[in-house]
Each structure stands twice: as C-alpha cells, then as structure tokens.
C-alpha positions in Angstrom: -12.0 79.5 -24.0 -14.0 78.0 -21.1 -15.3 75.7 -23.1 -11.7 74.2 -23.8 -10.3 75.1 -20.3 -13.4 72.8 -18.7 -12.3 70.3 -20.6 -8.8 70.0 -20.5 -9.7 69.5 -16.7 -12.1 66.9 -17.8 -9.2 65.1 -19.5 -6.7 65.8 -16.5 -9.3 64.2 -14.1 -9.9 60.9 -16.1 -6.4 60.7 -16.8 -5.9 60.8 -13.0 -8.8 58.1 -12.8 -7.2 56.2 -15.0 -4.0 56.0 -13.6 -5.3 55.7 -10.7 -7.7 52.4 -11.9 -4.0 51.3 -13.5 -2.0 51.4 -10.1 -4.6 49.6 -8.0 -5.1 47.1 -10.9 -1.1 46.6 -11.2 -1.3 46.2 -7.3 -4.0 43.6 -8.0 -1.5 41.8 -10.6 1.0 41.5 -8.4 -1.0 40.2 -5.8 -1.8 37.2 -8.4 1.2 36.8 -9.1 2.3 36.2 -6.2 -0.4 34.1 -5.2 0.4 32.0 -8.4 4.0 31.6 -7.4 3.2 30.3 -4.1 0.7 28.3 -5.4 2.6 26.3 -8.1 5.7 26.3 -5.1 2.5 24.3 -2.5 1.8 22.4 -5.6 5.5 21.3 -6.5 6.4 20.4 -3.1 2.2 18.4 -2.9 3.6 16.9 -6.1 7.3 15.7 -4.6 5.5 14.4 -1.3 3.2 12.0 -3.5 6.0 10.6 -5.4 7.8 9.8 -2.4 4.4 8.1 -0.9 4.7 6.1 -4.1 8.1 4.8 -3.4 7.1 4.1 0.3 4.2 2.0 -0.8 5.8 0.5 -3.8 8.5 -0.6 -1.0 6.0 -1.8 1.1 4.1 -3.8 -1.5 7.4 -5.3 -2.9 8.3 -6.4 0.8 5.0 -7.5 1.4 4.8 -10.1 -1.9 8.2 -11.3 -0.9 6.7 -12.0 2.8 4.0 -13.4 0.9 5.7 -15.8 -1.3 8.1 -17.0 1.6 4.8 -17.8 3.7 3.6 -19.8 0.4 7.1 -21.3 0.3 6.8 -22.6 3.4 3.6 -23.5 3.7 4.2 -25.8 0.3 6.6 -27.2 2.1 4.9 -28.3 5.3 2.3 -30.0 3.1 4.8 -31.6 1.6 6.4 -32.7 5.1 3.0 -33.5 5.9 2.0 -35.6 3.1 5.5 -37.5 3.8 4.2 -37.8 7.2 0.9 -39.4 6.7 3.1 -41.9 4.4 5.2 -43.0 7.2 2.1 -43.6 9.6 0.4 -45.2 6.9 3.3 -47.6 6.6 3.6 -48.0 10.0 -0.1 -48.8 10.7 0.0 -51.2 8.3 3.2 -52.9 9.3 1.5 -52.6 12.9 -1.6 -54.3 11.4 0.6 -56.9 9.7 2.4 -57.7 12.8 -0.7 -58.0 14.9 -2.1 -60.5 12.1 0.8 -62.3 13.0 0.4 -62.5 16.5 -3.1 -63.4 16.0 -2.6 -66.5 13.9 0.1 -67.6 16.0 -2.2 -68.0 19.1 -5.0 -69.4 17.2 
C-alpha cells in the first residue's frame, strides 16, 4: 500500500510539473504572439512608408524628365536661333565684303 501511495504522489508531483512547464510555456506563447503581432503591425506600416517613397520619387523623376526635356527643348532651339544667327552675319559680312570691293574699285 506504500508502494502505490508513493506513487500516486509521484504522479501528483509531475502532474504539477507539468502543468506547471504548460503555464510558463503558454506564458511564453503569448509572449510570441504578441511579439508577432507587433511585428507584422512595424512591418505593414515599414511596408506602407516604402510605397509612399516610391510615389515621392516616381513624382520627382517624372518632374525631373519633364524639366529635362524642356531644357533640351530649349536648348534645340537656341541652336537653332544660333545657327540662324551665324547665317545672318555671314550674309552680312559678305554683303560688307562686297560693298567694300566696291568702294575699292571705285577709287582705283
């Protein structure tokens, strides 16, 4: 009868151990948990502030090509102007160069 009293306490005491073990590893799960939860929160709101740093540097690319292409614009057209330019003086030079041939002969 000692025998079987001895270990019915031996059962009573693990069980106790055990319970014990499964409480302080529930604790630990809820811990996780809860750590997860605030982790996938950080990482949803990480996730939300990249995709709006995308938009703000898409934006800023897209307004930087168009500044881009306006400088280009306008840069094409001063050449342009410029090469119109250069035609003019060229004329004039060599109307000037014509008229001073003129005068030349005429006082030869």
């Amino acid at each position: 009868m000692e025998y079987v009293e001895k270990e019915i306490l031996n059962i009573q005491l693990e069980r106790k151990n055990d319970i014990k073990t499964i409480e302080e590893k529930s604790h630990l799960l809820e811990e996780a948990q809860g750590q997860n939860k605030q982790l996938v929160a950080d990482l949803k709101s990480a996730e939300e502030e990249v995709e709006e740093i995308k938009k703000v540097l898409i934006a800023y690319k897209t307004e930087k090509e168009k500044e881009v292409s306006e400088l280009t614009h306008k840069l094409m057209q001063t050449e342009a102007d410029m090469k119109v330019l250069i035609e003019k003086i060229d004329e004039m030079k060599r109307e000037a160069k014509e008229k001073l041939r003129i005068l030349g002969s005429m006082f030869k």
